[in-house]
C-alpha positions as CSV (number, residue, x, y, z in Angstrom):
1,X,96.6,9.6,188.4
2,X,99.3,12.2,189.9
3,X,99.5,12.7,193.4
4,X,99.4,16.3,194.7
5,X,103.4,16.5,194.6
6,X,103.6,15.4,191.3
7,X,100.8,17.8,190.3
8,X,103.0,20.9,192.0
9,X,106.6,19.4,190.4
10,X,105.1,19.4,187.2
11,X,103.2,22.4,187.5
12,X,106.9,24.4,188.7
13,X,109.0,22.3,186.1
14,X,106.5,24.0,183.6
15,X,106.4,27.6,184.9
16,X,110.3,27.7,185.4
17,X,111.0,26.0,181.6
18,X,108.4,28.7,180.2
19,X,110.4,31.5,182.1
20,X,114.0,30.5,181.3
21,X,114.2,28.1,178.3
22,X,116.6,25.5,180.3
23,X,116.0,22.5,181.7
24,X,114.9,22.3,185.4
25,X,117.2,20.8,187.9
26,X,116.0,19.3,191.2
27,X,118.1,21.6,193.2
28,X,116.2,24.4,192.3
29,X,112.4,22.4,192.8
30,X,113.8,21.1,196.5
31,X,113.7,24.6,197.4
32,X,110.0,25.6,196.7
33,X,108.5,22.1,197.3
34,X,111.1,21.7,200.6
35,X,112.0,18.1,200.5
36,X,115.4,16.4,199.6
37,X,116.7,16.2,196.1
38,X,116.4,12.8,196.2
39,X,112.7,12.8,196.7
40,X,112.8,15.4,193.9
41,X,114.7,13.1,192.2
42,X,112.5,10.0,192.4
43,X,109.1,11.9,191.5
44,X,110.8,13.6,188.5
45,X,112.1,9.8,187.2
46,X,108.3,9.0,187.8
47,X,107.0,11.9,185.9
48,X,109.6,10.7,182.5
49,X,108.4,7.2,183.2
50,X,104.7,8.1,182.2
51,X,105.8,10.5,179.6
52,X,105.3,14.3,181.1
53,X,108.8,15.2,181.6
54,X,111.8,14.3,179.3
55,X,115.4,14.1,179.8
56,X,117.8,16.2,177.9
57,X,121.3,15.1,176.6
58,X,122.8,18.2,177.8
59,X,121.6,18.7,181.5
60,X,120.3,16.3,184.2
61,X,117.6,18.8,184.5
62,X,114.1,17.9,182.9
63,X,111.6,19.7,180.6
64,X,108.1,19.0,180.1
65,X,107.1,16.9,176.7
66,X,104.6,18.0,174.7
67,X,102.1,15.2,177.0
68,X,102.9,17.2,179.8
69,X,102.2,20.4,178.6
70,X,98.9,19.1,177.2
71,X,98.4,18.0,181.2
72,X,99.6,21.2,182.2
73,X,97.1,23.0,180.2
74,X,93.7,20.6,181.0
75,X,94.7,20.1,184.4
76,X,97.3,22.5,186.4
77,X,96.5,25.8,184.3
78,X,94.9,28.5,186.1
79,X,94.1,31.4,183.6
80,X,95.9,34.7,184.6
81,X,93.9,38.0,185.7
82,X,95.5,40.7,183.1
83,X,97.1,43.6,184.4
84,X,96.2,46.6,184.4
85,X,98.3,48.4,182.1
86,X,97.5,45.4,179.4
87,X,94.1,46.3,180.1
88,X,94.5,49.9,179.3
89,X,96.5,49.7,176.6
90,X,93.6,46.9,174.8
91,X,91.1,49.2,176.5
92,X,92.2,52.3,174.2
93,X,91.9,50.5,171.3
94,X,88.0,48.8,172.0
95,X,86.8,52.5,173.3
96,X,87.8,54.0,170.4
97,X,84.7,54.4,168.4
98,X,86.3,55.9,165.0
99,X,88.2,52.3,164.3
100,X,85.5,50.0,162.1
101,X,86.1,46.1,163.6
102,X,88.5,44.7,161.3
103,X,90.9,47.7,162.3
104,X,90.0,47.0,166.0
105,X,90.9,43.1,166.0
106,X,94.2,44.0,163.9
107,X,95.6,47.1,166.2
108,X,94.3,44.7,169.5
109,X,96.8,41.7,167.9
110,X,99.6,44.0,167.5
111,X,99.2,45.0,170.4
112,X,99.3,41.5,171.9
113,X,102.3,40.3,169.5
114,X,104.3,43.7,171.2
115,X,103.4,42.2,174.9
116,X,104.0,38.7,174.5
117,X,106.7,38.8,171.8
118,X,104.5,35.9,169.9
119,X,102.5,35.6,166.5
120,X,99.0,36.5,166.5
121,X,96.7,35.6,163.5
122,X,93.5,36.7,162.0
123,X,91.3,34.6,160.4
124,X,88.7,36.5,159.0
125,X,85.1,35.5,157.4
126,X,85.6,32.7,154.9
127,X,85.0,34.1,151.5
128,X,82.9,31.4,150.3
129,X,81.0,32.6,153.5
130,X,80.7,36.2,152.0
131,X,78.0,36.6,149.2
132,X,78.4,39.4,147.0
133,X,75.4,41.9,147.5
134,X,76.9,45.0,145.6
135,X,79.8,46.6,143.8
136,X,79.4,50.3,143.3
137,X,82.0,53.1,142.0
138,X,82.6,56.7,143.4
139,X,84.6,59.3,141.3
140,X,87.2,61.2,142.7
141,X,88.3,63.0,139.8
142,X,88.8,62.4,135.9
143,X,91.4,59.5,136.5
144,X,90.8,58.0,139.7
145,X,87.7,56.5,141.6
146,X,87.1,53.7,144.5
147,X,85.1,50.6,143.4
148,X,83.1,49.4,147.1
149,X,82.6,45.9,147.3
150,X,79.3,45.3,149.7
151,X,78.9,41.5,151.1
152,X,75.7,39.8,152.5
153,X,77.2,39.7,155.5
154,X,78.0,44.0,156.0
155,X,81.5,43.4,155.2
156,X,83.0,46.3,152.9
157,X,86.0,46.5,150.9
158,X,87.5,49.4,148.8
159,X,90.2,50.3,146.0
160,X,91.4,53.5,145.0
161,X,92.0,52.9,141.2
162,X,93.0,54.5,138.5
163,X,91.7,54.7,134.3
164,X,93.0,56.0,131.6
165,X,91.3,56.2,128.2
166,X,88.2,55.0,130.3
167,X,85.1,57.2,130.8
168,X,82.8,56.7,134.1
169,X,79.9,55.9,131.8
170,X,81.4,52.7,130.4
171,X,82.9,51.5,134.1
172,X,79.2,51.5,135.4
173,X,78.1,49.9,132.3
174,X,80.4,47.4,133.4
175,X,79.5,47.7,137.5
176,X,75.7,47.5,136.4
177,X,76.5,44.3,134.5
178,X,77.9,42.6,137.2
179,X,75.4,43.3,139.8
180,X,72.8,41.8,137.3
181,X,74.6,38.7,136.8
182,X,76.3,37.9,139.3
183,X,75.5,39.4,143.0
184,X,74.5,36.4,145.6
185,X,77.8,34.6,144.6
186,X,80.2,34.1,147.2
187,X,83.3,36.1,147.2
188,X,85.9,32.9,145.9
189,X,83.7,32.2,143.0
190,X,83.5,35.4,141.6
191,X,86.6,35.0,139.7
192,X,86.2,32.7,137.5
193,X,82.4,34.1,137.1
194,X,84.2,37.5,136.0
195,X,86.5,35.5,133.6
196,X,83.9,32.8,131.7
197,X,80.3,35.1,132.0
198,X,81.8,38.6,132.2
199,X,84.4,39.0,129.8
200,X,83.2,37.1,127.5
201,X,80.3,40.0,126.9
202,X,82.1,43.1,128.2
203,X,83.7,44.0,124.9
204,X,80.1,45.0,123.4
205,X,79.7,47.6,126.1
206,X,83.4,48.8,126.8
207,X,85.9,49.5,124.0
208,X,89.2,49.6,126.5
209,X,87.5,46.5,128.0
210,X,90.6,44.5,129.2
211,X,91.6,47.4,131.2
212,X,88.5,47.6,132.9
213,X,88.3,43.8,133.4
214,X,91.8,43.3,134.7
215,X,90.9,45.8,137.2
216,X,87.8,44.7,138.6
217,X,89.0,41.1,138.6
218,X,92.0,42.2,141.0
219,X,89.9,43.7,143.2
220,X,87.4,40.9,144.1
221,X,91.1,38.6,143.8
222,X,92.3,41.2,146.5
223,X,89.2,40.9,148.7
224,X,89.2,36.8,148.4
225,X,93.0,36.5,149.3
226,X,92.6,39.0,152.6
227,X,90.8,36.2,154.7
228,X,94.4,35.4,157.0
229,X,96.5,38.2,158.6
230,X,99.3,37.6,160.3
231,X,101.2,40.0,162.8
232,X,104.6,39.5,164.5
233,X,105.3,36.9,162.4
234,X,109.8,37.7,162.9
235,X,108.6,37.0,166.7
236,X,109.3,33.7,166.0
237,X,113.0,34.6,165.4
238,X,113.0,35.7,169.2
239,X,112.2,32.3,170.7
240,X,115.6,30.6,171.8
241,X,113.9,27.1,170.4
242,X,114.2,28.6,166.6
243,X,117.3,29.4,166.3
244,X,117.9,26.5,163.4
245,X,117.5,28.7,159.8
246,X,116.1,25.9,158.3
247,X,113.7,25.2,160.8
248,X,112.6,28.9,160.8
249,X,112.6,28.6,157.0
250,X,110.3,25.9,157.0
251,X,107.8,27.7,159.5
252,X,107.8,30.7,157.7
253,X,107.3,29.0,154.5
254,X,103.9,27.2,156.3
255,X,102.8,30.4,157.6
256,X,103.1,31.9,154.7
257,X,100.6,28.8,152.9
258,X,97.1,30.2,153.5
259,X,95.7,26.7,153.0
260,X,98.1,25.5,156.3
261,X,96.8,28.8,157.9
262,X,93.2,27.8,157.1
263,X,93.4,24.7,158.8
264,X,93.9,26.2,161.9
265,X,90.2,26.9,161.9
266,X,89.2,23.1,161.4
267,X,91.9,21.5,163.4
268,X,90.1,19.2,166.1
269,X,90.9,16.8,168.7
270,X,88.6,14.3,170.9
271,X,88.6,17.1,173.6
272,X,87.4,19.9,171.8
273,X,84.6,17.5,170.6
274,X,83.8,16.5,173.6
275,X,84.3,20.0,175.2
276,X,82.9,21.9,172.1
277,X,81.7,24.8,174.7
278,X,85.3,25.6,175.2
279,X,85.8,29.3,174.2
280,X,89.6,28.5,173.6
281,X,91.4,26.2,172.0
282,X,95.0,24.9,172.9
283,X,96.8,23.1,170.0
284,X,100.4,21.5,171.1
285,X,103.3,20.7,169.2
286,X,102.1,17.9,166.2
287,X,98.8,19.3,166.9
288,X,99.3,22.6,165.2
289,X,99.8,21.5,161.9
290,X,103.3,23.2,161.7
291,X,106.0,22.5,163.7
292,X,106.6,19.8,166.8
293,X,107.8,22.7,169.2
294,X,105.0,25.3,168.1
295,X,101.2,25.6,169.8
296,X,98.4,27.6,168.7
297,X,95.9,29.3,170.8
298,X,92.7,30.1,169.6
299,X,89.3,31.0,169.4
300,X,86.3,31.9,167.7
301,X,84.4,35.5,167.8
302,X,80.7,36.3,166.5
303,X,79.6,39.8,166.1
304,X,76.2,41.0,164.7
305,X,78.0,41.6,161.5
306,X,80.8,38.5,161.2
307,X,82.7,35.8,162.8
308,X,86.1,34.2,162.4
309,X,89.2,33.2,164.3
310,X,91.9,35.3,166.3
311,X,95.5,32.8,167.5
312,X,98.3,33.0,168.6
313,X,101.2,31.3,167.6
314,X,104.3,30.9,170.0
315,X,106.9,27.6,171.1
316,X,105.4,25.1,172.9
317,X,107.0,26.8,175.9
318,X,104.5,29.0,175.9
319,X,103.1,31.7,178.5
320,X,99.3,29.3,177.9
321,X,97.5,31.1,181.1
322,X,98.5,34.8,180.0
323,X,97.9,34.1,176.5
324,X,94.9,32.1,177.3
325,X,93.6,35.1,179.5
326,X,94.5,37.7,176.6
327,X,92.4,35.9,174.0
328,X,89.5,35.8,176.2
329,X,89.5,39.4,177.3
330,X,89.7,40.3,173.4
331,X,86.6,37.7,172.2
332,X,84.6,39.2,175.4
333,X,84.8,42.8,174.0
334,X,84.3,42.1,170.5
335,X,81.4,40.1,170.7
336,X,79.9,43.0,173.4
């Protein structure tokens, strides 16, 4: 159990690491607490003893370990109000009622990746989540048309594509043939449907079948694949904690893995289990799943017509009550 000092020195140690990068020297904590260095002193050797601060071999000053971030954030943290002109600028963006959702949470997370010079990340619907309820084709003119891809759950997809040698008859043949056979099967299986029950039988009903097939099967490979978006990802390159090539190599590399990214959406600890009405969730150096001096910041929005996951991915030095209010103040307007 901290006292109340130790609660406020650990509680400024954090606030002035996440604003200048450096460690924290006493002189500068004997000033706002006003008491001698040496009582500074003592309570900060307390604080490393238990394992909230460390030590680093370049200053005397301190820094918070990842423990005392994770006390920082369950116990200290006091969520920040947003500003105003953060609110406007999001504001814009949720009033406008020309943008479809998907458009909204992406433009909302660029907008957040600009402010806070972090990573933001959109998990979208899980595509074994998504059933297939239609596929239908629009002509635009003798060469090109847009195959709509219609899920269960009111999620749509389109492609502009393009035939030659092709007539429209034979490409809804083909459309009518696969919402026979194969609508109700979710979105990642539809695949290797398309390859062992569709082309298999395709070539009795279109003579240029391949074409046709190779299309269609990059399309629904398209709409599978577009389940993780990430925004501001060179952000990372900003942070003075990154500034190792091969560590940025490495967390590019894992950002880049969509089945690392997916497991942002299953990590758990004891306290989220024991805590599952917590609308955000704060994951910590070796808690992210990708690098000891990252955290990821995330929650979990449900409209009328889908659900997924919005982070954000900074340092572990992270601004956690703006970010932690920004996240918040997205899920609310989505999910109103």
């Amino acid at each position: 159990m901290l006292t109340e000092r130790q609660k406020k020195l650990l509680k400024l140690i954090v606030g002035e690491h996440i604003k200048s990068a450096k460690p924290v020297s006493s002189k500068l904590i004997c000033k706002t607490l006003k008491c001698s260095s040496a009582t500074v002193r003592s309570e900060m050797a307390t604080l490393e003893e238990i394992g909230l601060l460390e030590k680093t071999h370049t200053s005397s000053g301190r820094i918070p370990s990842e423990q005392g971030y994770r006390y920082y954030v369950d116990n200290l943290m006091n969520p920040k109000e947003i500003s105003g002109e953060d609110m406007l600028k999001l504001q814009i963006i949720f009033n406008n009622q020309q943008l479809q959702l998907s458009d909204c949470i992406t433009k909302s997370l660029q907008l957040i990746a600009d402010m806070t010079n972090y990573t933001t990340i959109v998990l979208g619907n899980a595509s074994h989540e998504n059933r297939l309820k239609e596929i239908n084709v629009v002509p635009i003119d003798n060469k090109q048309m847009i195959i709509i891809v219609v899920t269960d759950k009111g999620h749509v997809e389109h492609k502009t594509i393009e035939f030659e040698n092709v007539s429209l008859d034979e490409i809804k043949k083909i459309i009518s043939l696969i919402n026979e056979l194969i609508v109700g099967t979710p979105i990642d299986e539809i695949s290797s449907k398309l390859e062992y029950e569709i082309k298999p039988i395709i070539g009795r009903y279109v003579k240029e079948h391949e074409i046709v097939y190779n299309t269609i099967y990059n399309v629904f490979k398209d709409f599978s694949s577009k389940n993780v978006n990430i925004v501001g990802k060179n952000n990372i390159l900003k942070q003075p904690e990154f500034n190792n090539i091969d560590k940025v190599k490495n967390i590019f590399t894992k950002l880049d893995e969509e089945d690392i990214m997916k497991k942002i959406d299953y990590i758990e600890d004891i306290e989220d289990i024991e805590e599952n009405n917590k609308n955000i969730k704060v994951y910590i150096g070796k808690e992210s799943n990708i690098d000891d001096d990252m955290t990821i910041v995330k929650t979990k929005y449900h409209t009328s017509k889908e659900e997924g996951t919005i982070a954000i991915v900074g340092p572990k030095r992270m601004d956690y009550d703006r970010v932690v209010s920004l996240l918040e103040y997205i899920k609310s307007n989505l999910e109103n």
